[in-house]
N, C-alpha and C positions, 0 to 999 in steps of 0.2 A: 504494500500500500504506500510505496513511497512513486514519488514523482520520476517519469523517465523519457528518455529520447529514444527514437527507433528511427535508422536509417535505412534505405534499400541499398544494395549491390547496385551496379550499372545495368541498365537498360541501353543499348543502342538504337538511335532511328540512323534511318537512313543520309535523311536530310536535317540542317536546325529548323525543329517546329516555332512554329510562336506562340500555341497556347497549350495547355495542359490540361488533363482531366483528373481527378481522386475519389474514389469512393473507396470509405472504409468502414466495417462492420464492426461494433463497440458492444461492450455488454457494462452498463450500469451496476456493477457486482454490489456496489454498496452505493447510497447516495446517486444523486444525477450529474452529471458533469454538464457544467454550462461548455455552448460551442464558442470555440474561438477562445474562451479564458482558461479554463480547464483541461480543454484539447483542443490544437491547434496541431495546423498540417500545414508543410513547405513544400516547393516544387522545386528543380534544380534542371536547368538542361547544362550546364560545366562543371558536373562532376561532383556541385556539393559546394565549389568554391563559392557562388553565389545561390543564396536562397529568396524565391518569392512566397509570400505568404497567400495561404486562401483564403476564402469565406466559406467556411460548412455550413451545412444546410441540411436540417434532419429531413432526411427520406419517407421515414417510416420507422415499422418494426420488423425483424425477421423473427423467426423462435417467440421469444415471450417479450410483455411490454420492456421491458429493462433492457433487451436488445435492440440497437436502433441503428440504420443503415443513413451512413453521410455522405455527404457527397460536395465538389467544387466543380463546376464545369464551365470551359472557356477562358481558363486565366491568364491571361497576356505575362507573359515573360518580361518581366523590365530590370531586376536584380541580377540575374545570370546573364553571362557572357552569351553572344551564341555559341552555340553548342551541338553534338549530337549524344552527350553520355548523359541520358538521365536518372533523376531519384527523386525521392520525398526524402521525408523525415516527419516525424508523428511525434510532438510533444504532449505529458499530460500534466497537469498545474496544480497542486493546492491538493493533493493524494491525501488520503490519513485514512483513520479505521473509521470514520464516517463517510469516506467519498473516494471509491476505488474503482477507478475504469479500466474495463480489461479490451484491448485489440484482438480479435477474431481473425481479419482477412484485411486484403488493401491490395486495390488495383490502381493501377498508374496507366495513361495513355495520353498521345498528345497527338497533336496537327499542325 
């Protein structure tokens, strides 16, 4: 229940995209995590050297209500280089035995 960063391995595109997609699947184990202060998610098309922030946007639920599907779509690259190596990175904020958010799954795509 302590607070963490998760980054991806590289992804290769082809070409530098300009926007990115995320959707990540979360389980509210304890308490709700507010989006964006709580849990917050980065885009990377150089590697990780520069990071863009998104804006999540709860989806829905998958499984039961404390599971919720997020999602960022169409975010302009403006922090990263161009690039073709990409990644996220899933931060979570303010963890304790009252407010413990767990990561399921997390898809990355860009254009």
């Amino acid at each position: 229940n302590s607070s963490m960063s998760l980054q991806s391995t590289a992804n290769t595109a082809l070409t530098a995209p300009t926007t990115g997609d995320i959707v990540i699947m979360i389980d509210d184990a304890a308490g709700t995590a507010v989006l964006n202060t709580d849990i917050k998610a980065y885009i990377s098309r150089d590697g990780g050297t520069g990071w863009d922030q998104v804006t999540l946007v709860d989806q829905g639920t998958w499984g039961t209500t404390n599971k919720k599907i997020l999602s960022a779509h169409d975010t302009t690259f403006s922090n990263s280089a161009s690039g073709t190596d990409l990644r996220y990175k899933i931060t979570t904020h303010n963890q304790s035995g009252s407010k413990e958010t767990r990561i399921h799954a997390t898809s990355l795509a860009w254009a």
